[in-house]
C-alpha positions in Angstrom: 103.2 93.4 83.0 105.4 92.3 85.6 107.4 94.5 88.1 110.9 93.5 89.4 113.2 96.4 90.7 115.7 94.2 92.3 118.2 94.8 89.1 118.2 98.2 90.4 118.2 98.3 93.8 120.1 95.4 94.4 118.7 93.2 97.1 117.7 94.9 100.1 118.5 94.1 103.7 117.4 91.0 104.7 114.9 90.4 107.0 113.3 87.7 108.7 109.5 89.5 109.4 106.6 89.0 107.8 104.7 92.2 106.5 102.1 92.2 109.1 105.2 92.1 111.4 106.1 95.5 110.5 104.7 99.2 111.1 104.4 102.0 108.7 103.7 105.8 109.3 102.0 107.5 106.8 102.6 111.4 107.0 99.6 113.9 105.2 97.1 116.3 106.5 94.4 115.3 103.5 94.4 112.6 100.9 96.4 113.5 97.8 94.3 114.0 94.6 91.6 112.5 96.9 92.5 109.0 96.6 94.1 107.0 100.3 95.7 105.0 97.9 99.3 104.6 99.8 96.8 103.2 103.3 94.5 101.3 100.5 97.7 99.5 99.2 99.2 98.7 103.1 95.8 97.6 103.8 95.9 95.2 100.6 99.3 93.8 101.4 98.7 93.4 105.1 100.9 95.8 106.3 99.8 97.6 109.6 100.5 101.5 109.5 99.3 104.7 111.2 98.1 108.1 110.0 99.5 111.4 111.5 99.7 115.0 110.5 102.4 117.7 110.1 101.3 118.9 113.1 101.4 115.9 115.0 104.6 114.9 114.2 105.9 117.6 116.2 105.1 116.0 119.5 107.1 112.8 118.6 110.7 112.5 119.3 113.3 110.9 116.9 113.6 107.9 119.3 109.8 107.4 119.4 110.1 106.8 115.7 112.5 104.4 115.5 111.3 102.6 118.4 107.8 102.5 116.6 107.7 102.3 112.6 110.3 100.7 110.5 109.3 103.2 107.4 107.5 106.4 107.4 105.5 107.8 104.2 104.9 111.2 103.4 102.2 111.6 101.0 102.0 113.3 98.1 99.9 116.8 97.0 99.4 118.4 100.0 98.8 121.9 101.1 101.1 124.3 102.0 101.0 124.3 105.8 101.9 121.0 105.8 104.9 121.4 103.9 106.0 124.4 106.0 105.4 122.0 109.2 107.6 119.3 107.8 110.2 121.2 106.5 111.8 121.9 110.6 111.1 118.8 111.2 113.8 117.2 108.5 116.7 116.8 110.8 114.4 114.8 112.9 113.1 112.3 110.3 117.2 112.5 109.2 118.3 111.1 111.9 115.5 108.6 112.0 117.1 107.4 108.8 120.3 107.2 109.8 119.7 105.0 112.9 118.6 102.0 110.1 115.2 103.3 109.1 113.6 103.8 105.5 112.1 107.3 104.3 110.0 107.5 101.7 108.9 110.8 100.1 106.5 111.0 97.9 107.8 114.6 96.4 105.0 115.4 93.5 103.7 118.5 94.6 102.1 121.4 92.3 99.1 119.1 92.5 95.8 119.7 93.9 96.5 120.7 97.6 98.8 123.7 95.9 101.6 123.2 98.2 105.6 122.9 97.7 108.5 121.5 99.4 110.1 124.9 100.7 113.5 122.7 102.0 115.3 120.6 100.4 115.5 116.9 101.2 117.8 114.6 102.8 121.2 114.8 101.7 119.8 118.4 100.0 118.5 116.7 97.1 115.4 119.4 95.1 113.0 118.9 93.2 112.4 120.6 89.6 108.5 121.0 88.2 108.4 119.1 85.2 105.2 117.8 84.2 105.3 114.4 82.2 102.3 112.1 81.1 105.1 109.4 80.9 107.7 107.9 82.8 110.0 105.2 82.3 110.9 102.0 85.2 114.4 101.2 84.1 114.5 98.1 85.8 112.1 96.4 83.4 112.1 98.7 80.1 108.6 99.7 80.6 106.7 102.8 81.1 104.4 104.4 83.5 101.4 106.3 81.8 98.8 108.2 83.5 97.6 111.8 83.4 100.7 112.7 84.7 102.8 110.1 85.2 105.0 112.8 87.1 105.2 116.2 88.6 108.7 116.4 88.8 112.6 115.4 88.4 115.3 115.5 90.9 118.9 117.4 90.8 121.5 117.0 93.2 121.4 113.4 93.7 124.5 111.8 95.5 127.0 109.3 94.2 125.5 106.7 95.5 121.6 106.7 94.5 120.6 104.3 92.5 117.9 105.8 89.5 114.9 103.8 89.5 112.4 106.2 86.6 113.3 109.0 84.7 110.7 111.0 82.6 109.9 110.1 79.3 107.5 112.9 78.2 107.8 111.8 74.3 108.3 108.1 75.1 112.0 108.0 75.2 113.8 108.2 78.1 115.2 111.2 79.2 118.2 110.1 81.7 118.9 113.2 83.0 115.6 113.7 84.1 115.4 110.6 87.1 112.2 110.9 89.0 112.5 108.1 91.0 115.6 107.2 93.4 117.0 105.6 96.5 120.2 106.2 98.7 122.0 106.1 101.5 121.5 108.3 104.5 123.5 107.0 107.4 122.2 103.3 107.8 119.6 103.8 106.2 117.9 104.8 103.0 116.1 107.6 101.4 113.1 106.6 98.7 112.1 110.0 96.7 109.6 110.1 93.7 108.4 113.0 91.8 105.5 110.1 90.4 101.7 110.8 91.1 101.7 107.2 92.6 98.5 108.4 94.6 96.6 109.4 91.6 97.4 107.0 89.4 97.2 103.9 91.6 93.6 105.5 92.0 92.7 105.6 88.4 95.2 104.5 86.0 95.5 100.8 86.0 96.8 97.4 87.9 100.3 98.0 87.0 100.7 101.4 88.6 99.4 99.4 92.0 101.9 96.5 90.9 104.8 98.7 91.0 103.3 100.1 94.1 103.5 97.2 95.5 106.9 96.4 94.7 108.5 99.6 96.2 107.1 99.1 99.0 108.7 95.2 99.5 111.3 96.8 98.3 111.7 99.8 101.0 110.3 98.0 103.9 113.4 95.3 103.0 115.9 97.9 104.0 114.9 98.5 107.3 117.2 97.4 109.8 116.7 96.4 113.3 118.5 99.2 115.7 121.4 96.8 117.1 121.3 96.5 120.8 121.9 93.9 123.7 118.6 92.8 123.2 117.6 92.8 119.6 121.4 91.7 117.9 122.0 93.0 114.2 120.2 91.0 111.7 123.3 89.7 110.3 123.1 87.3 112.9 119.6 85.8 112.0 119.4 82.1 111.2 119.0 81.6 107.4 118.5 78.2 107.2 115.5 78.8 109.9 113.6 81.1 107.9 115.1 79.6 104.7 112.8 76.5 105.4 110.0 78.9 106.6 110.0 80.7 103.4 110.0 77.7 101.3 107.5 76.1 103.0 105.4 79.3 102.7 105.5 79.6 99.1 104.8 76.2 98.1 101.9 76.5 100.7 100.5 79.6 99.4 101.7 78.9 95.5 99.2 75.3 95.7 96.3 78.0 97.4 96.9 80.3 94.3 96.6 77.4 91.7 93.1 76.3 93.1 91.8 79.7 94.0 92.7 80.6 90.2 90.6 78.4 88.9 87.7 78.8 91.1 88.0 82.3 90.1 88.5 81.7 86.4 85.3 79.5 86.4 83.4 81.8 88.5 83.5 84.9 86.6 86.1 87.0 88.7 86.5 90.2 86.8 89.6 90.5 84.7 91.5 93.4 86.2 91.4 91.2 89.7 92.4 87.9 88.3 95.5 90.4 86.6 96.5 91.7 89.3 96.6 88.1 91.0 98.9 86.7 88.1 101.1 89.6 88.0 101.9 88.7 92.1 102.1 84.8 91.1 104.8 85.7 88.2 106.8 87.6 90.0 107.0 85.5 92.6 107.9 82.6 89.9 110.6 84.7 88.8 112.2 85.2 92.7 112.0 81.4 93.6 113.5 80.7 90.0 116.7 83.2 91.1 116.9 81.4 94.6 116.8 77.9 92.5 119.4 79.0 90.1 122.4 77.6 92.3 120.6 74.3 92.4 117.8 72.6 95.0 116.9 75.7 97.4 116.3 72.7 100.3 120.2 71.7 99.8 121.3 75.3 99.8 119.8 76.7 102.8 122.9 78.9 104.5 123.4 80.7 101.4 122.4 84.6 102.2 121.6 85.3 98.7 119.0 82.6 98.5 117.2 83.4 101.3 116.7 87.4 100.2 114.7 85.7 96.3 113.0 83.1 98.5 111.6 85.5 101.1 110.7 87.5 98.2 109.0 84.5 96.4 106.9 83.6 99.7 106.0 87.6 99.9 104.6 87.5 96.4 103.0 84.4 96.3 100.9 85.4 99.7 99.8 88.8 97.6 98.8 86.8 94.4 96.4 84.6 97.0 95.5 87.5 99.5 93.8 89.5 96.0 92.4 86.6 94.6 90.6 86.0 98.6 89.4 89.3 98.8 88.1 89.3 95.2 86.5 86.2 95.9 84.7 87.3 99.2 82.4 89.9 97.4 80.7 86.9 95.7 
Protein backbone atom coordinates (compact mmCIF):
# COMPACT_ATOMS: atom_id res chain seq x y z
CA UNK A 1 0.00 0.00 0.00
CA UNK A 2 1.49 3.00 -1.00
CA UNK A 3 1.12 6.51 0.63
CA UNK A 4 1.17 9.76 -1.48
CA UNK A 5 -0.48 12.89 0.16
CA UNK A 6 0.79 15.36 -2.27
CA UNK A 7 -2.74 15.37 -4.16
CA UNK A 8 -3.84 16.84 -1.06
CA UNK A 9 -1.57 19.06 0.28
CA UNK A 10 -0.20 20.29 -2.76
CA UNK A 11 3.57 20.44 -2.83
CA UNK A 12 5.07 21.83 0.08
CA UNK A 13 7.73 24.50 0.44
CA UNK A 14 10.65 23.70 -1.14
CA UNK A 15 13.62 23.02 0.51
CA UNK A 16 17.06 22.32 -0.28
CA UNK A 17 18.14 20.25 3.33
CA UNK A 18 18.46 17.00 3.78
CA UNK A 19 16.49 15.32 6.76
CA UNK A 20 19.38 15.02 9.00
CA UNK A 21 19.77 18.77 8.20
CA UNK A 22 16.80 19.54 10.12
CA UNK A 23 15.62 19.61 14.01
CA UNK A 24 12.37 18.46 15.48
CA UNK A 25 10.92 19.04 18.98
CA UNK A 26 8.91 16.54 20.32
CA UNK A 27 6.49 17.92 23.10
CA UNK A 28 5.03 15.07 25.95
CA UNK A 29 5.61 14.41 29.60
CA UNK A 30 5.19 10.34 29.05
CA UNK A 31 4.97 8.21 25.96
CA UNK A 32 1.42 7.95 24.55
CA UNK A 33 -0.23 4.44 24.91
CA UNK A 34 3.31 3.50 25.91
CA UNK A 35 4.81 3.40 22.57
CA UNK A 36 7.96 6.42 21.53
CA UNK A 37 6.76 5.81 18.24
CA UNK A 38 6.83 9.58 16.88
CA UNK A 39 11.11 9.62 18.31
CA UNK A 40 11.15 5.73 16.91
CA UNK A 41 10.03 7.01 13.40
CA UNK A 42 12.58 10.43 13.43
CA UNK A 43 15.08 8.01 14.49
CA UNK A 44 14.25 5.57 11.43
CA UNK A 45 14.21 8.44 8.90
CA UNK A 46 17.27 10.13 10.24
CA UNK A 47 15.83 13.02 11.45
CA UNK A 48 17.56 14.67 14.64
CA UNK A 49 14.90 15.86 17.28
CA UNK A 50 14.75 16.67 21.03
CA UNK A 51 12.36 15.68 23.85
CA UNK A 52 10.93 18.31 26.32
CA UNK A 53 8.02 18.57 28.73
CA UNK A 54 5.11 20.92 29.35
CA UNK A 55 6.92 22.18 31.88
CA UNK A 56 9.98 22.89 30.18
CA UNK A 57 8.68 24.58 27.56
CA UNK A 58 7.93 27.36 29.69
CA UNK A 59 11.52 28.52 30.00
CA UNK A 60 11.94 28.79 26.22
CA UNK A 61 11.12 31.85 24.36
CA UNK A 62 9.28 32.09 21.01
CA UNK A 63 12.58 33.18 19.33
CA UNK A 64 14.49 30.23 20.87
CA UNK A 65 12.14 28.05 18.93
CA UNK A 66 12.43 29.35 15.77
CA UNK A 67 16.00 29.84 15.97
CA UNK A 68 16.20 26.03 17.01
CA UNK A 69 13.59 23.40 15.44
CA UNK A 70 12.03 23.75 12.11
CA UNK A 71 8.79 21.68 13.50
CA UNK A 72 7.67 20.90 16.95
CA UNK A 73 5.44 17.67 17.87
CA UNK A 74 3.15 17.43 20.57
CA UNK A 75 2.35 13.98 21.34
CA UNK A 76 -0.61 12.36 21.73
CA UNK A 77 -2.49 10.79 25.19
CA UNK A 78 -1.16 12.60 27.74
CA UNK A 79 -2.20 13.47 31.20
CA UNK A 80 -3.88 16.30 32.21
CA UNK A 81 -1.20 18.59 33.70
CA UNK A 82 0.34 18.54 30.67
CA UNK A 83 -2.43 19.78 28.74
CA UNK A 84 -3.21 22.44 31.33
CA UNK A 85 0.67 23.52 30.90
CA UNK A 86 0.43 23.81 27.17
CA UNK A 87 -2.69 25.37 26.92
CA UNK A 88 -0.96 29.24 28.08
CA UNK A 89 1.68 28.45 26.24
CA UNK A 90 -0.41 28.55 22.63
CA UNK A 91 0.17 32.02 21.72
CA UNK A 92 3.76 31.23 22.00
CA UNK A 93 3.91 28.16 19.78
CA UNK A 94 1.36 30.58 17.49
CA UNK A 95 3.62 32.79 16.84
CA UNK A 96 6.30 30.29 16.25
CA UNK A 97 4.14 29.25 13.39
CA UNK A 98 3.56 32.28 11.96
CA UNK A 99 7.28 33.27 11.74
CA UNK A 100 7.53 30.14 8.81
CA UNK A 101 7.48 27.22 11.28
CA UNK A 102 5.35 23.88 11.08
CA UNK A 103 3.04 22.65 14.20
CA UNK A 104 2.00 19.49 14.42
CA UNK A 105 -0.56 18.35 17.04
CA UNK A 106 -1.27 15.24 17.61
CA UNK A 107 -4.98 16.00 19.25
CA UNK A 108 -6.26 12.20 20.24
CA UNK A 109 -6.74 12.46 23.69
CA UNK A 110 -9.36 10.49 25.94
CA UNK A 111 -6.67 7.81 25.76
CA UNK A 112 -4.68 6.37 28.38
CA UNK A 113 -2.98 9.37 30.15
CA UNK A 114 -6.86 10.65 30.79
CA UNK A 115 -6.14 14.05 29.76
CA UNK A 116 -7.94 16.70 27.33
CA UNK A 117 -7.17 19.74 25.39
CA UNK A 118 -8.89 22.48 27.78
CA UNK A 119 -8.10 25.33 24.79
CA UNK A 120 -8.77 25.40 21.66
CA UNK A 121 -6.08 25.24 18.93
CA UNK A 122 -4.60 27.53 16.51
CA UNK A 123 -6.95 29.50 14.61
CA UNK A 124 -9.64 28.06 17.55
CA UNK A 125 -10.08 24.89 15.78
CA UNK A 126 -11.81 21.90 18.77
CA UNK A 127 -11.82 18.86 18.85
CA UNK A 128 -15.10 16.48 19.18
CA UNK A 129 -14.74 12.73 20.95
CA UNK A 130 -15.69 10.41 18.45
CA UNK A 131 -14.20 7.11 18.64
CA UNK A 132 -13.70 5.27 15.25
CA UNK A 133 -11.90 1.88 14.51
CA UNK A 134 -11.64 3.34 10.91
CA UNK A 135 -10.41 6.14 9.13
CA UNK A 136 -10.21 7.05 5.72
CA UNK A 137 -6.71 8.85 3.74
CA UNK A 138 -8.40 10.69 0.94
CA UNK A 139 -5.46 11.24 -0.92
CA UNK A 140 -5.23 7.56 -1.91
CA UNK A 141 -8.82 5.92 -1.31
CA UNK A 142 -7.63 3.82 1.45
CA UNK A 143 -8.32 3.29 5.01
CA UNK A 144 -6.55 3.38 8.31
CA UNK A 145 -7.63 0.38 10.63
CA UNK A 146 -6.47 -0.06 14.06
CA UNK A 147 -8.16 -0.42 17.47
CA UNK A 148 -9.07 3.00 17.11
CA UNK A 149 -8.01 4.33 14.17
CA UNK A 150 -9.24 7.75 15.92
CA UNK A 151 -10.25 9.47 18.96
CA UNK A 152 -11.68 12.33 17.47
CA UNK A 153 -12.94 14.81 14.57
CA UNK A 154 -12.38 18.52 14.19
CA UNK A 155 -15.06 21.52 13.92
CA UNK A 156 -14.26 24.86 13.17
CA UNK A 157 -11.70 24.39 10.52
CA UNK A 158 -10.86 27.60 8.35
CA UNK A 159 -11.35 28.18 4.65
CA UNK A 160 -8.30 27.24 3.83
CA UNK A 161 -7.42 23.71 5.43
CA UNK A 162 -6.90 21.22 3.36
CA UNK A 163 -8.78 17.64 4.82
CA UNK A 164 -6.41 14.94 4.64
CA UNK A 165 -8.72 11.73 6.78
CA UNK A 166 -12.17 11.82 7.85
CA UNK A 167 -13.68 8.96 9.95
CA UNK A 168 -15.14 6.08 8.43
CA UNK A 169 -16.56 4.13 11.52
CA UNK A 170 -18.72 1.80 9.10
CA UNK A 171 -16.26 1.91 6.16
CA UNK A 172 -17.66 4.76 4.29
CA UNK A 173 -16.46 7.99 4.61
CA UNK A 174 -18.01 10.27 6.66
CA UNK A 175 -16.86 13.85 5.18
CA UNK A 176 -18.11 15.84 7.76
CA UNK A 177 -16.19 14.16 10.16
CA UNK A 178 -12.24 15.25 8.97
CA UNK A 179 -9.75 13.96 11.46
CA UNK A 180 -6.84 14.88 9.86
CA UNK A 181 -5.97 18.60 8.42
CA UNK A 182 -3.39 21.27 7.59
CA UNK A 183 -3.56 25.16 7.27
CA UNK A 184 -2.24 28.20 7.31
CA UNK A 185 -1.25 30.09 10.33
CA UNK A 186 0.75 33.17 9.36
CA UNK A 187 3.68 31.74 7.25
CA UNK A 188 3.34 28.89 8.39
CA UNK A 189 1.21 25.79 8.85
CA UNK A 190 -0.77 24.00 11.40
CA UNK A 191 -0.86 19.81 11.12
CA UNK A 192 -3.84 18.53 13.61
CA UNK A 193 -4.93 14.81 13.81
CA UNK A 194 -7.43 13.26 16.04
CA UNK A 195 -5.52 9.61 14.67
CA UNK A 196 -3.88 7.28 17.42
CA UNK A 197 -0.79 7.46 15.13
CA UNK A 198 1.23 6.58 18.37
CA UNK A 199 -0.60 3.45 19.06
CA UNK A 200 -1.07 2.23 15.93
CA UNK A 201 2.36 2.82 14.35
CA UNK A 202 3.25 0.63 17.59
CA UNK A 203 1.05 -2.27 16.84
CA UNK A 204 -1.11 -2.07 13.79
CA UNK A 205 0.90 -2.56 10.74
CA UNK A 206 3.72 -1.12 8.14
CA UNK A 207 1.32 1.19 6.52
CA UNK A 208 0.29 3.12 9.57
CA UNK A 209 4.40 3.83 9.88
CA UNK A 210 4.22 4.42 5.99
CA UNK A 211 1.79 7.16 6.30
CA UNK A 212 3.80 8.27 9.28
CA UNK A 213 6.43 8.66 7.37
CA UNK A 214 4.91 10.59 4.73
CA UNK A 215 3.36 13.41 7.02
CA UNK A 216 6.18 13.95 8.35
CA UNK A 217 8.23 14.68 4.66
CA UNK A 218 5.34 16.27 4.13
CA UNK A 219 5.33 18.78 7.30
CA UNK A 220 8.94 19.18 7.58
CA UNK A 221 8.59 20.47 3.65
CA UNK A 222 6.72 23.49 4.76
CA UNK A 223 9.13 24.89 7.00
CA UNK A 224 10.58 27.93 5.85
CA UNK A 225 13.85 29.53 6.57
CA UNK A 226 13.13 32.98 8.76
CA UNK A 227 14.32 35.50 5.90
CA UNK A 228 17.08 37.66 7.09
CA UNK A 229 20.39 39.36 5.71
CA UNK A 230 22.05 36.36 6.29
CA UNK A 231 19.95 33.43 5.54
CA UNK A 232 17.85 34.94 2.14
CA UNK A 233 14.20 33.45 1.52
CA UNK A 234 14.39 30.13 -0.02
CA UNK A 235 12.88 31.32 -3.08
CA UNK A 236 16.24 32.32 -3.91
CA UNK A 237 17.91 28.80 -3.72
CA UNK A 238 19.64 27.43 -6.82
CA UNK A 239 17.40 24.70 -8.36
CA UNK A 240 19.43 23.52 -10.89
CA UNK A 241 22.24 22.96 -7.94
CA UNK A 242 20.26 20.81 -5.89
CA UNK A 243 18.31 19.61 -8.96
CA UNK A 244 21.46 17.68 -10.01
CA UNK A 245 22.15 16.84 -6.31
CA UNK A 246 18.85 15.15 -6.02
CA UNK A 247 19.17 13.27 -9.11
CA UNK A 248 22.23 12.10 -8.53
CA UNK A 249 21.05 10.90 -5.06
CA UNK A 250 18.32 8.91 -6.22
CA UNK A 251 19.92 7.08 -8.89
CA UNK A 252 22.72 6.46 -6.20
CA UNK A 253 20.64 5.23 -3.59
CA UNK A 254 17.83 3.63 -6.14
CA UNK A 255 21.12 1.10 -7.62
CA UNK A 256 21.90 0.49 -3.48
CA UNK A 257 18.10 -0.48 -3.05
CA UNK A 258 18.18 -2.91 -6.13
CA UNK A 259 21.20 -4.87 -4.69
CA UNK A 260 20.42 -4.67 -1.06
CA UNK A 261 16.83 -6.13 -2.18
CA UNK A 262 18.04 -8.96 -3.34
CA UNK A 263 20.53 -9.75 -0.82
CA UNK A 264 17.75 -9.45 1.48
CA UNK A 265 15.26 -11.50 -0.54
CA UNK A 266 17.87 -14.33 -0.68
CA UNK A 267 18.81 -14.04 2.77
CA UNK A 268 15.64 -14.51 4.46
CA UNK A 269 14.76 -10.82 5.56
CA UNK A 270 11.43 -11.01 7.20
CA UNK A 271 8.51 -9.97 5.14
CA UNK A 272 7.10 -7.01 7.05
CA UNK A 273 10.86 -5.35 6.64
CA UNK A 274 11.34 -6.10 2.95
CA UNK A 275 7.37 -4.29 2.83
CA UNK A 276 8.08 -1.60 4.32
CA UNK A 277 11.38 -1.16 2.07
CA UNK A 278 9.24 -1.49 -1.20
CA UNK A 279 6.57 0.72 -0.09
CA UNK A 280 9.59 3.68 0.28
CA UNK A 281 11.13 2.40 -3.24
CA UNK A 282 7.48 2.85 -4.95
CA UNK A 283 6.74 5.79 -3.81
CA UNK A 284 9.78 7.17 -4.65
CA UNK A 285 9.14 5.65 -8.30
CA UNK A 286 5.98 7.43 -8.45
CA UNK A 287 7.82 11.10 -7.40
CA UNK A 288 10.73 10.77 -10.07
CA UNK A 289 7.99 9.56 -12.56
CA UNK A 290 6.00 13.15 -11.86
CA UNK A 291 9.37 15.09 -12.06
CA UNK A 292 10.04 13.03 -15.57
CA UNK A 293 6.63 13.73 -16.84
CA UNK A 294 7.71 17.09 -18.70
CA UNK A 295 10.55 15.15 -20.32
CA UNK A 296 14.44 14.33 -19.34
CA UNK A 297 14.72 15.70 -15.56
CA UNK A 298 18.69 16.40 -16.58
CA UNK A 299 17.36 18.87 -19.50
CA UNK A 300 14.81 20.43 -17.23
CA UNK A 301 16.71 21.41 -14.29
CA UNK A 302 15.33 25.27 -13.46
CA UNK A 303 11.88 24.09 -13.45
CA UNK A 304 10.56 24.59 -9.58
CA UNK A 305 8.09 22.03 -9.88
CA UNK A 306 10.56 19.42 -10.80
CA UNK A 307 12.80 19.92 -8.23
CA UNK A 308 9.92 19.64 -5.24
CA UNK A 309 8.97 15.38 -7.03
CA UNK A 310 12.76 14.93 -7.45
CA UNK A 311 13.73 15.95 -3.90
CA UNK A 312 10.95 13.92 -2.89
CA UNK A 313 12.08 10.84 -5.07
CA UNK A 314 15.82 11.15 -3.51
CA UNK A 315 14.02 11.38 0.11
CA UNK A 316 12.20 8.09 -0.51
CA UNK A 317 14.63 6.17 -2.14
CA UNK A 318 17.24 6.88 0.89
CA UNK A 319 14.27 5.50 3.42
CA UNK A 320 13.62 2.36 1.10
CA UNK A 321 17.76 1.62 1.54
CA UNK A 322 18.17 3.14 5.15
CA UNK A 323 15.25 0.06 6.34
CA UNK A 324 16.49 -2.49 4.23
CA UNK A 325 20.45 -1.49 6.18
CA UNK A 326 19.17 -1.60 9.42
CA UNK A 327 17.13 -4.84 8.73
CA UNK A 328 20.05 -6.21 7.35
CA UNK A 329 22.50 -5.34 10.28
CA UNK A 330 20.73 -7.67 12.86
CA UNK A 331 21.97 -10.62 10.75
Amino acid sequence: MIFSLVAVLGPPSASAKPLTDYNVLVLKNSDAWGSPSVENTLTNMGVPYDVMTSAELQNRTTQGLIDTYDMIIIVSDQSQDFYDEIGPQMGKLEDYVRAGRVLEIHAANWGWGGGVWTTPLPRDVTLTKSYSRRDYVIANNTTLASSYASHAYLNNLPADAEIITVQAPSGTPEYGRPSTAVYTLGNGRVFVTGLTIEYSVARKGPEWEAFYREIILNNLGYSQVVPTPETPAQKGINVMLFNFYYYIQYHRNLDRYNTLYGEALDGGLDNETLGLAAIQNDTAADYYANASQYGPVVANFPRIYIFIDLRKAALHQKQAVGILEEGMADW
